[in-house]
RONU-452745 format. One line per field, with one value per residue (C-alpha): residue number from 1; residue in one letter; x, y, z. Coordinates in Angstrom, 3 decimals, decimal comma. Example, Ala and Ser with C-alpha at 12.3 -4.5 7.8 and 13.67 -1.06 7.14 Angstrom:
BEGIN
nr <- 1_2
rest <- A_S
c1 <- 12,300_13,670
c2 <- -4,500_-1,060
c3 <- 7,800_7,140
***
This chain:
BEGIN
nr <- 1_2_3_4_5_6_7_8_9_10_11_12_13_14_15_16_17_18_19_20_21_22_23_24_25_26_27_28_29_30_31_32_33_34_35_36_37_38_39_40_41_42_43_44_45_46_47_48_49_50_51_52_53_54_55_56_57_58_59_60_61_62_63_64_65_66_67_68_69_70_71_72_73_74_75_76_77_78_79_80_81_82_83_84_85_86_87_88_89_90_91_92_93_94_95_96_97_98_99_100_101_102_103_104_105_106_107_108_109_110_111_112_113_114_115_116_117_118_119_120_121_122_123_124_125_126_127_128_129_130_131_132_133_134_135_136_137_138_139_140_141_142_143_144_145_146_147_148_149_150_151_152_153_154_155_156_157_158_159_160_161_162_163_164_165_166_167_168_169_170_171_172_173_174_175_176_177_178_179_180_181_182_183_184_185_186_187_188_189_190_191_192_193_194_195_196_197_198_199_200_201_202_203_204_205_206_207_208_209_210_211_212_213_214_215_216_217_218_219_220_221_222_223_224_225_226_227_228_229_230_231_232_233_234_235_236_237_238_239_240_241_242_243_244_245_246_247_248_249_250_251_252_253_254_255_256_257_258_259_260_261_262_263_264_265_266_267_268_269_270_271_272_273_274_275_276_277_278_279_280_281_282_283_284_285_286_287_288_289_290_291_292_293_294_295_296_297_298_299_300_301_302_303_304_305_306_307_308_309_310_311_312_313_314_315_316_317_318_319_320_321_322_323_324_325_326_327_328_329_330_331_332_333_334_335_336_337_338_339_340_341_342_343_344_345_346_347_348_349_350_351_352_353_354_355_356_357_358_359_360_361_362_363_364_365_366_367_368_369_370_371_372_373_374_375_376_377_378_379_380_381_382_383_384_385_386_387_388_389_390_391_392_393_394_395_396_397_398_399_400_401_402_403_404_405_406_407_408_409_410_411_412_413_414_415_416_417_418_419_420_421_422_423_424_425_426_427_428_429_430_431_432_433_434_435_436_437_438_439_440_441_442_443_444_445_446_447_448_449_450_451_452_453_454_455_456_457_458_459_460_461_462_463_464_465_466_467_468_469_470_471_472_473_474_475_476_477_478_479_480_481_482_483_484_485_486_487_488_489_490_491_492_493_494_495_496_497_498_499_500_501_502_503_504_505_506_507_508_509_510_511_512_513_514_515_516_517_518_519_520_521_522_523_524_525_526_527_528_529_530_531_532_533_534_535_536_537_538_539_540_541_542_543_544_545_546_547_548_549_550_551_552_553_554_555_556_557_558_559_560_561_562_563_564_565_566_567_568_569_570_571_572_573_574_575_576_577_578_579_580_581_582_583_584_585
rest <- X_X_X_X_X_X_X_X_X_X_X_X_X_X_X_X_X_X_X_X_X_X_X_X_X_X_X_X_X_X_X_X_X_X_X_X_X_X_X_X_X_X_X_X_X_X_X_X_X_X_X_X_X_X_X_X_X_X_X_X_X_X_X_X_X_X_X_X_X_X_X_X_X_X_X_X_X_X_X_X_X_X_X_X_X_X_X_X_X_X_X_X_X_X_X_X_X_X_X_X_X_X_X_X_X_X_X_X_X_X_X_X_X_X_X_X_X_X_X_X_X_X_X_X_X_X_X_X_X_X_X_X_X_X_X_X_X_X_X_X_X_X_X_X_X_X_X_X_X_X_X_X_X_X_X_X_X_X_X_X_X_X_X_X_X_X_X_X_X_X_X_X_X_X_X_X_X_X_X_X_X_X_X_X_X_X_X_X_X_X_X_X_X_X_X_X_X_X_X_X_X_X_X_X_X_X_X_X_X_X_X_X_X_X_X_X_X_X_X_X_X_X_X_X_X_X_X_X_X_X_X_X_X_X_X_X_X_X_X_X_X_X_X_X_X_X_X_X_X_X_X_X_X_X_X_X_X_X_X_X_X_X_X_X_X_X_X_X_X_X_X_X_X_X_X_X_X_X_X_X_X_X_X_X_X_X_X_X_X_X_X_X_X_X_X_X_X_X_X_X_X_X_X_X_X_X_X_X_X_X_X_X_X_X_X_X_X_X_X_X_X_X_X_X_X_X_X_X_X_X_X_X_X_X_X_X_X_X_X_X_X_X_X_X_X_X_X_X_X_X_X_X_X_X_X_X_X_X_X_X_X_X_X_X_X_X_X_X_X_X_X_X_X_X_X_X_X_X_X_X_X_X_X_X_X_X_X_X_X_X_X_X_X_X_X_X_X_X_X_X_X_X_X_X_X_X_X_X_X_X_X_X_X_X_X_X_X_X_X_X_X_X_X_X_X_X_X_X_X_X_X_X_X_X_X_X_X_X_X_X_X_X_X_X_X_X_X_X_X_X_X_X_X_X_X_X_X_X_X_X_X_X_X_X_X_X_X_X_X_X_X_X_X_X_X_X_X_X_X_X_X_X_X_X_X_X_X_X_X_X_X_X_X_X_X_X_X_X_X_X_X_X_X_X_X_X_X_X_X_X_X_X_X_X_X_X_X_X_X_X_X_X_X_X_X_X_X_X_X_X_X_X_X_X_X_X_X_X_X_X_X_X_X_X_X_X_X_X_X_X_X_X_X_X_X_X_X_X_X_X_X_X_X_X_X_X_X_X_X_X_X_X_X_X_X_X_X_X_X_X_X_X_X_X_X
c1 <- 107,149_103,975_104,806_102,077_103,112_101,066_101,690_100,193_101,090_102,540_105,754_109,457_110,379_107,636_108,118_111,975_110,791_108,118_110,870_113,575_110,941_109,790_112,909_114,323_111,023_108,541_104,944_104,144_100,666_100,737_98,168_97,586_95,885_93,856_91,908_89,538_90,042_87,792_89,346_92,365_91,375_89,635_93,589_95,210_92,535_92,501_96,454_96,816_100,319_103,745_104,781_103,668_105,685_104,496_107,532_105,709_102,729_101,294_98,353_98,767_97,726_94,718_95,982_93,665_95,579_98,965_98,650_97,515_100,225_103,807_103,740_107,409_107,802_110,426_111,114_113,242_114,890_117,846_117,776_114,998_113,941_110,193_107,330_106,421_108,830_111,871_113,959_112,596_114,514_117,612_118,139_117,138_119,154_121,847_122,749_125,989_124,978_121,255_119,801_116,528_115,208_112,827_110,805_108,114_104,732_103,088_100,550_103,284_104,020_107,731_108,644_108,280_111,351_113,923_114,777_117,238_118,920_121,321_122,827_124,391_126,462_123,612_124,089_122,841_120,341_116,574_114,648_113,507_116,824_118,120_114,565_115,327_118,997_120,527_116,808_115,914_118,979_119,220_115,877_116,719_119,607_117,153_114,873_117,680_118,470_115,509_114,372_117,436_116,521_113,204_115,032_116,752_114,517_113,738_115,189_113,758_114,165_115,990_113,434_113,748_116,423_116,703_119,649_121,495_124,358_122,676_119,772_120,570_116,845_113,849_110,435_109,890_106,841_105,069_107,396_104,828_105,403_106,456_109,417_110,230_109,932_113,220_114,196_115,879_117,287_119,538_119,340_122,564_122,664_123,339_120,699_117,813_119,109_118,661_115,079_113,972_115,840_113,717_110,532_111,495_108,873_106,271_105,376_107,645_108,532_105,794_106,919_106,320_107,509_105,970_103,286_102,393_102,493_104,477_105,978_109,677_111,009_114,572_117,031_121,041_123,411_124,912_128,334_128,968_125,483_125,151_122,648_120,495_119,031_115,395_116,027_116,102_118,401_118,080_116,721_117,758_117,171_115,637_113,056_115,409_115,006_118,182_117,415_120,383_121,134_123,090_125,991_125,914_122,122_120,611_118,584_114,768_113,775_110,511_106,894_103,775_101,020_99,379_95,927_92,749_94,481_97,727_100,562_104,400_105,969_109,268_109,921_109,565_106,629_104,667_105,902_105,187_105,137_105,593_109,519_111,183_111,460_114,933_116,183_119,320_118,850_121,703_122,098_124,817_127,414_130,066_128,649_129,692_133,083_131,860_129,168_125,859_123,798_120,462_121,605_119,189_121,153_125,152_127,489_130,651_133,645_136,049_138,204_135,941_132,782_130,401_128,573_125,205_123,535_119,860_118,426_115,054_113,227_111,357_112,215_110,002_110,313_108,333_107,748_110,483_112,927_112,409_113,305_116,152_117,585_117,147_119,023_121,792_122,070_122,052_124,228_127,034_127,033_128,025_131,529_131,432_132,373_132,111_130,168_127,416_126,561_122,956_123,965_120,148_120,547_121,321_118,154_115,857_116,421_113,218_109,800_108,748_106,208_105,812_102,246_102,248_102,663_100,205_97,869_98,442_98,262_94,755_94,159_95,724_94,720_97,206_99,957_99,613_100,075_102,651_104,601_104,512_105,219_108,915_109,199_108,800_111,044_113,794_113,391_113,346_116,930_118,784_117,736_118,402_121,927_123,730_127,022_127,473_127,241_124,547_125,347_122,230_123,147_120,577_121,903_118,377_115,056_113,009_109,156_106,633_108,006_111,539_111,491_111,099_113,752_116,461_115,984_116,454_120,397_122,154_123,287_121,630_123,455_121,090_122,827_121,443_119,083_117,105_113,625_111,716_108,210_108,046_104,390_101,681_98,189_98,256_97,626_94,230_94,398_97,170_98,307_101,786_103,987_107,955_107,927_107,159_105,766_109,151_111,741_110,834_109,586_112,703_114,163_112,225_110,004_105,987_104,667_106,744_106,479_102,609_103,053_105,438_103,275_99,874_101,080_101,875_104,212_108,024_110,853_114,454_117,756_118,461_115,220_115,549_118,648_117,899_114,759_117,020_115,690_118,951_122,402_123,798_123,528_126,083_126,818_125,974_129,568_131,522_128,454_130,258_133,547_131,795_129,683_133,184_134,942_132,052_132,428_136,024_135,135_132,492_134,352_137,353_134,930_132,943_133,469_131,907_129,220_128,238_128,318_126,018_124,029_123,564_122,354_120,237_118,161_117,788_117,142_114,198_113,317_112,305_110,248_108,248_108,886_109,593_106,779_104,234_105,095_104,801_101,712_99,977_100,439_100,143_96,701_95,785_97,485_94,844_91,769_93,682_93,990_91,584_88,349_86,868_85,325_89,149_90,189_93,683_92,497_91,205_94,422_96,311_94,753_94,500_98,576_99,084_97,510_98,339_95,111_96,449_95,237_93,473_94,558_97,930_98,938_99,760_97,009_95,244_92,053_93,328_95,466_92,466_90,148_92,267_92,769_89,342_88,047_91,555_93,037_96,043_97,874_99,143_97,014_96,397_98,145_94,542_93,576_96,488_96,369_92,315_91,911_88,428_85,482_85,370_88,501_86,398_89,147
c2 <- 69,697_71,091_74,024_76,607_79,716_82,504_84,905_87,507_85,676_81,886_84,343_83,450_83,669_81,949_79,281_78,852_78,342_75,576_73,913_74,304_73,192_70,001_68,854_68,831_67,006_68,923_68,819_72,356_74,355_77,567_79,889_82,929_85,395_88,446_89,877_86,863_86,252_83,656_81,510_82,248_80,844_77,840_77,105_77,216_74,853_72,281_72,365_72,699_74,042_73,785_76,938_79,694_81,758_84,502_85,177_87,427_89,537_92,661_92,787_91,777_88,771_88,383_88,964_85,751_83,776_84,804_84,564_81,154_79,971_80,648_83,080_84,415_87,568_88,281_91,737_92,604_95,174_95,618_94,850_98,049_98,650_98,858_100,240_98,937_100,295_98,942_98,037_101,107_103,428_101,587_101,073_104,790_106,522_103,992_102,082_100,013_97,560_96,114_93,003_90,531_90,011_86,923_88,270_87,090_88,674_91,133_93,429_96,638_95,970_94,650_95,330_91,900_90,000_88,828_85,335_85,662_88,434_88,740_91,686_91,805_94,478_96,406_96,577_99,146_97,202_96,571_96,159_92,958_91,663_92,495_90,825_87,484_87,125_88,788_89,064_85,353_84,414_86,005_85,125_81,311_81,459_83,314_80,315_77,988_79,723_80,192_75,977_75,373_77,562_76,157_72,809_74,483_73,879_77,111_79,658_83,161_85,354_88,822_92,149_94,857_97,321_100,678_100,820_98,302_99,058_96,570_97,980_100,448_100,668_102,904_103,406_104,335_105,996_104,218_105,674_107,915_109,023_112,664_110,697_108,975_112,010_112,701_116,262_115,906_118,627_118,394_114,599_112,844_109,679_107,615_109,056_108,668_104,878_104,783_106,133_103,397_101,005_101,652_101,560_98,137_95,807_97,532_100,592_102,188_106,098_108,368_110,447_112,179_111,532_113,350_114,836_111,039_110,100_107,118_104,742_103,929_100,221_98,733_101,631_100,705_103,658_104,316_105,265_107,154_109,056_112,542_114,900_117,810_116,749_114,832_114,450_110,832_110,718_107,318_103,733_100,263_97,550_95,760_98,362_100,500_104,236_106,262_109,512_112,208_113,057_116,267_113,679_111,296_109,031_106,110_103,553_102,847_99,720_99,402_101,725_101,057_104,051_105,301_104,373_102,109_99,208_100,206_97,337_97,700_96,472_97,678_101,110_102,044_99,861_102,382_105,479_104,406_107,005_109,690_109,074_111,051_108,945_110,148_108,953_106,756_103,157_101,397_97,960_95,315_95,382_94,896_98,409_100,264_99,007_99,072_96,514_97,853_97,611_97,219_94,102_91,227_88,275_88,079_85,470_85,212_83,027_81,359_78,582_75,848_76,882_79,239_81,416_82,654_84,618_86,063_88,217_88,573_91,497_89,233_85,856_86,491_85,508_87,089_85,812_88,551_87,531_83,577_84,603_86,238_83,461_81,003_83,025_83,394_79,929_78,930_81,486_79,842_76,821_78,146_78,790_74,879_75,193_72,171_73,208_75,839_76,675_78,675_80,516_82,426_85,830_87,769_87,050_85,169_82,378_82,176_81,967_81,072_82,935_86,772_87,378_90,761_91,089_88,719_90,726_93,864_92,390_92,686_89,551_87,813_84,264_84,861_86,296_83,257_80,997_82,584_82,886_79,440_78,262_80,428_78,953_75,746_76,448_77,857_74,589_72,518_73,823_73,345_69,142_69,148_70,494_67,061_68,347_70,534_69,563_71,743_72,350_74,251_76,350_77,159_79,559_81,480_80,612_78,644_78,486_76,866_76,994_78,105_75,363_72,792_74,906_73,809_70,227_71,045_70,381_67,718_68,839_70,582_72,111_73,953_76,545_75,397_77,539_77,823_77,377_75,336_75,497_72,858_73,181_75,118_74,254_76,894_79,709_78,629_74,500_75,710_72,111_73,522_72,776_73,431_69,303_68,609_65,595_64,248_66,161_65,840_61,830_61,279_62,249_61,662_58,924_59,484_58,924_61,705_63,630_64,140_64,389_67,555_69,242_68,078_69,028_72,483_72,574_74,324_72,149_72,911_72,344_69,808_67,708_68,183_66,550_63,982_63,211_63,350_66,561_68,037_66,355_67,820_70,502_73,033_75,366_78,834_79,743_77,699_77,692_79,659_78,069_74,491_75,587_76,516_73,508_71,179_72,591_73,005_68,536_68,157_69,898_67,582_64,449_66,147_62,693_60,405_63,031_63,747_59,624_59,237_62,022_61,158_57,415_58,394_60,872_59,024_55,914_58,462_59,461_56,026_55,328_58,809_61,525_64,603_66,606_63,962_65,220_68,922_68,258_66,579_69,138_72,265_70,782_71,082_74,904_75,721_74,679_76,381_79,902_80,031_78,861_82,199_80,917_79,907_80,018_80,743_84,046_84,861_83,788_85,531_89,149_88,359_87,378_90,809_92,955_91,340_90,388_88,023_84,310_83,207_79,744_77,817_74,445_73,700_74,656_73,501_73,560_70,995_69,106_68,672_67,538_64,995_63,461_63,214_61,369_59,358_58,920_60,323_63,395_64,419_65,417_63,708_64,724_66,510_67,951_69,541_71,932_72,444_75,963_76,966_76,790_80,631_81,829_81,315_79,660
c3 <- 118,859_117,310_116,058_114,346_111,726_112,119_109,153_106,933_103,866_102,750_101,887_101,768_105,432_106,762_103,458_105,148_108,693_107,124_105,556_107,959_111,079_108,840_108,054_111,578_112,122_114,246_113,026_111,291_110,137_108,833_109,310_107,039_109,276_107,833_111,049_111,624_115,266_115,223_112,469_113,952_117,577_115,977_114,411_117,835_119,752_116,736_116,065_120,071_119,531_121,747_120,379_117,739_115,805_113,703_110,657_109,089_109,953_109,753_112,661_116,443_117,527_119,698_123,935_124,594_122,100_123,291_126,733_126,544_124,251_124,356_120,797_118,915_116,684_114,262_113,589_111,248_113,411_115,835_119,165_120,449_116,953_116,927_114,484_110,986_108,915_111,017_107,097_104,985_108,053_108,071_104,496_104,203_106,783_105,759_108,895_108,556_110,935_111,168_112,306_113,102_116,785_117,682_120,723_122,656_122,077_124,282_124,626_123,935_119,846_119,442_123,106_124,332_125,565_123,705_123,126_120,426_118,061_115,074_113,532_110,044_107,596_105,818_102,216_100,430_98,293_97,724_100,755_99,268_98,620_102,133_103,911_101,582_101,987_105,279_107,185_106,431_107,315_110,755_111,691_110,768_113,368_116,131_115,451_116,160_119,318_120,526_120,034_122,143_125,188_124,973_126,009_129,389_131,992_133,510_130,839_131,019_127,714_128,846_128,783_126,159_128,177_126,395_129,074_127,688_125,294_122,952_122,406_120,173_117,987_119,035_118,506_115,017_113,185_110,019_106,792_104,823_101,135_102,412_104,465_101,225_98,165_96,193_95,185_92,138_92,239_95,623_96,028_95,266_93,924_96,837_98,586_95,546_95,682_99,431_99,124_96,081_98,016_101,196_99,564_96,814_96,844_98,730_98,229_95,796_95,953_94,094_92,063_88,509_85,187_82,084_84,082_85,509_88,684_89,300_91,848_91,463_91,476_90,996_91,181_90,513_89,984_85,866_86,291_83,339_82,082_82,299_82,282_83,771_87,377_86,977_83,467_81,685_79,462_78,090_78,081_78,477_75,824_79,179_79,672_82,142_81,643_83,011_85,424_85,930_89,179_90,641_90,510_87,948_86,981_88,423_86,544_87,105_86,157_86,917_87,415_89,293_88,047_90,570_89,486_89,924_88,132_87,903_87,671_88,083_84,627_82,717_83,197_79,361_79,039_81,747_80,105_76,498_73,875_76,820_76,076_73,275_69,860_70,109_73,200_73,440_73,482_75,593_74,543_76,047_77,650_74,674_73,053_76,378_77,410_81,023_82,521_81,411_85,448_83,562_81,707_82,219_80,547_80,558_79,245_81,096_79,430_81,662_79,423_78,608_80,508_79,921_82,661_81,744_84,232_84,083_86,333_85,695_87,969_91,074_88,725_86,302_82,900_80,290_76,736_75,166_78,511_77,604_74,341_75,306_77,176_74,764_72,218_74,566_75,476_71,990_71,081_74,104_72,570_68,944_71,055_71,462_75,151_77,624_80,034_80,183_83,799_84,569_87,435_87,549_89,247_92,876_94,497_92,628_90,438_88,136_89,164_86,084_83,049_84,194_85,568_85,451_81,532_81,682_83,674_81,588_78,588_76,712_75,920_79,038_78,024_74,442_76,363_79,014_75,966_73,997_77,289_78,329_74,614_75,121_78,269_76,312_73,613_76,166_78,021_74,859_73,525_76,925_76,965_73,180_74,096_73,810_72,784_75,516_79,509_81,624_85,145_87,098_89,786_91,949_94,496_95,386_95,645_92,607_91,879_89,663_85,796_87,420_89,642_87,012_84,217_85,846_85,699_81,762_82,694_83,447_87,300_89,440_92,213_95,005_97,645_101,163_102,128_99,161_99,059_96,091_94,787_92,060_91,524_89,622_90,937_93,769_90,775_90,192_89,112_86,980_84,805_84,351_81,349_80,888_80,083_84,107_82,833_81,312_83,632_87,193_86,792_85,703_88,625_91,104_90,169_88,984_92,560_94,090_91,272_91,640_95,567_95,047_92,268_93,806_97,670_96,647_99,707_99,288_100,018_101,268_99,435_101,544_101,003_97,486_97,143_99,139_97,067_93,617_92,496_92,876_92,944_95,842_98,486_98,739_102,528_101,906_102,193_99,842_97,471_94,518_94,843_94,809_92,096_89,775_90,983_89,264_86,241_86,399_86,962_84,328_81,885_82,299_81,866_78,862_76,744_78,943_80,009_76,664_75,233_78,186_77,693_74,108_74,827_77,420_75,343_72,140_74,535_76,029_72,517_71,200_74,604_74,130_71,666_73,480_71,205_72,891_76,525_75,286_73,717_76,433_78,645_76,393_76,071_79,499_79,709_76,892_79,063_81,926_79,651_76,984_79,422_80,241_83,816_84,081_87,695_86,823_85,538_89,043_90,700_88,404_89,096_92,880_92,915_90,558_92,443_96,336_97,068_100,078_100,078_103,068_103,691_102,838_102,053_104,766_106,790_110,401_108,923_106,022_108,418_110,804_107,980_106,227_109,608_110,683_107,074_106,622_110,568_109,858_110,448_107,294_104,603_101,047_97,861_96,858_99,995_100,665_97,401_97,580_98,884_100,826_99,464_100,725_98,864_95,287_93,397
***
């Protein structure tokens, strides 16, 4: 089946449907649409699809286009939910029950009828967390669904019945600031975390701190500080600053200014030397006696392996946070344990160097280096670790630098489900480092190596370990059990791990020095950062501040192209990662 993505952005549901429609092997395009009808019309005669779907998008499509082809929503809503803000009002008003509908577009916005629906426990979480764990999910299954009708001869979806006892959503308006403003001073905490956790991601609450206005990111409740309502009362070695509530505090970790320019970074970082010189500094988790919320990097100890989590803020890694890592990781294996296991964090497992610091910094081309030198260094330590046994556990999503950290160990273990990006060249030509050049050859040959970084395209679990870039592909649900049980294995065969782990890299050593592969491609990064015309510069501010690309890699207009010069339907290795000529990369 030809099957074309319509969506507002390459993002991370319409990245899963890609991979998740490839893999079961229909032919997939995506198209990013930003109001161009006509581009958009020109995609659907030239890809001539079976059926479109639109995962993510945030303008109607045309009635001509709709009309002529069979066209599928998902709205991250229950079953009658309808308006923009479906997720901010549940996650606000704290529903216990939400869900994702697949419906059939019509002229009426999300009123269309329904060919599939799945409802889910609503945590109380970051809107981003629930759209790219819970949302994702339940849309995967509509899609599922909704394929197999397709295959009854005669199937009808069922109409949007506000009668019916399943249809328990309405019409909602678009959530404005004035629906989302905290009053400090009645506002209990579970209610300030519902409001942040409504508005995560996009657009943050506004508020005021020190006489700035700010928007609020990353909110977790402290279950111990106390203080006078509104207050902060202290900060987090992470960048965290902690706000009293009328019943106990919640952490920030993150501000946008409202401002021309404006960038959300660590929450102390915005603030600067607005905060008191004398406000307390929390600092790990040992110091407290009681999990510190805020904490970015933790060690867990369980007999002869190691846990080391880090949960960087949207899987960034920033030069201090690569740092950070590294000494913890190096710091594990003074406890001589067996097995070290990289277990990444809740939602995100690294996306690589941090591109906001980047953009703030002022000189953005020195930070870009000395960020991708830690992310070197970090890198460097974990395949110099032959004493100790690695284990990678990728159980969300990967990208770029991330993608290619956690081929650093020695297994890599990927939760199915979970999306990978191992490639750089979409941020403006970007070379990439992190020793690409020596770690993903190795496992999954030169030839496919430059296809995956070249093609720019995401990849599934389940393609990755059938390609070697992972060792196996876990089920969602036994994914942390499996995950323990390994290590719990390699930890039992440390010997023979390590005596082949030893050979191996002093084997690699002789053929080419590890400095040689850093410095080959360190010398590309420097063109790539310290070239003022740089295009990675111009990427860089467009990704910072969501300036939405207008083509993908895997687009119709590429597709069409490389099959009209070559005769084939897929496109080449360089095609598919050159943007338009119009997007000025």
């Amino acid at each position: 089946m030809r099957v074309l993505l319509v969506s507002s952005a390459f993002n991370s549901m319409t990245q899963r449907f890609f991979v998740e429609l490839s893999d079961a092997g229909h032919e997939v395009a995506v198209e990013v649409y930003a109001g161009d009808e006509e581009r958009l019309a020109e995609a659907f005669a030239t890809f001539r699809p079976d059926l479109a779907i639109a995962p993510f998008l945030t303008r109607a499509i045309p009635e001509t286009l709709w009309r002529a082809y069979l066209t599928l929503i998902v709205h991250p809503g229950i079953e009658g939910d309808r308006g923009p803000s479906a997720l901010d009002w549940a996650l606000q008003e704290r529903w216990d029950v939400w869900g994702v509908t697949l419906l059939q577009a019509e002229a009426e916005m999300d009123a269309g009828p329904i060919w599939a629906t799945r409802t889910f426990p609503l945590r109380q979480a970051p809107k981003s967390s629930v759209y790219r764990r819970e949302v994702i999910d339940g849309a995967v299954a509509c899609l599922w669904e909704a394929l197999a009708n397709l295959e009854q001869p005669g199937y009808q979806p069922r109409p949007l019945d506000y009668a019916a006892p399943t249809a328990l959503g309405r019409l909602r308006p678009s959530m404005k600031q004035a629906d989302r403003r905290i009053d400090w001073s009645r506002h209990e905490t579970a209610e300030i975390l519902a409001r942040i956790h409504a508005a995560d991601g996009v657009p943050g609450v506004l508020d005021e701190l020190y006489g700035q206005p700010v928007y609020l990111h990353a909110a977790c409740a402290e279950p111990r500080l106390r203080g006078e309502p509104g207050a902060v009362i202290a900060r987090s070695e992470s960048g965290a600053i902690c706000r009293a509530t009328v019943d106990g505090a919640v952490w920030i970790g993150r501000l946008k200014p409202k401002r021309e320019g404006g960038i959300k970074l660590d929450a102390v970082q915005v603030l600067g030397d607005a905060l008191p010189a004398d406000l307390p500094v929390v600092g790990p988790s040992a110091e407290l006696a009681y999990p510190n919320p805020v904490e970015e990097v933790r060690t867990e100890h369980q007999g002869d392996i190691i846990r080391l989590r880090f949960d960087f803020h949207n899987g960034a890694m920033s030069t201090a946070q690569c740092r950070k890592l590294q000494a913890a990781f190096e710091q594990a294996r003074t406890r001589a344990p067996k097995v070290i296991l990289l277990a990444g964090g809740d939602d995100l497992w690294s996306n690589g160097i941090h591109l906001n610091e980047i953009e703030a910094s002022p000189d953005a081309a020195a930070e870009s280096w000395a960020n991708i030198v830690a992310m070197d260094d970090l890198i460097r330590a974990i395949i110099l670790a032959t004493d100790t046994v690695v284990v990678a556990a990728l159980g969300r999503n990967v990208g770029a630098g991330g993608a290619i950290l956690p081929l650093a160990a020695d297994f890599v273990l990927v939760r199915e489900g979970v999306v990978l990006n191992p490639h750089y060249r979409n941020m403006g030509w970007l070379y990439g480092s992190e020793y690409w050049t020596y770690l993903l050859p190795r496992r999954v040959g030169w030839e496919r190596a430059v296809a995956l970084t070249e093609g720019c395209l995401p990849i599934s679990a389940r393609r990755a370990a059938e390609i070697g870039l992972a060792d196996r592909a876990i089920a969602a649900e036994g994914f942390d059990l499996a995950v323990q049980a390994c290590a719990v294995a390699k930890a039992q065969d440390h010997a023979a791990i390590i005596a082949r782990k030893q050979t191996a890299r002093e084997a690699d050593e002789v053929q080419r020095p590890l400095a040689q592969y850093r410095r080959a491609e360190l010398t590309q990064m420097y063109r790539n950062f310290l070239q003022p015309d740089s295009p990675y510069h111009r990427a860089r501010n467009a990704f910072v501040f969501k300036r939405p690309a207008c083509w993908s890699p895997a687009s119709v207009r590429l597709l069409a192209s490389t099959a009209e010069a070559e005769g084939i339907a897929r496109p080449t290795l360089s095609e598919t990662c050159r943007p338009p000529a119009a997007v000025g990369f």
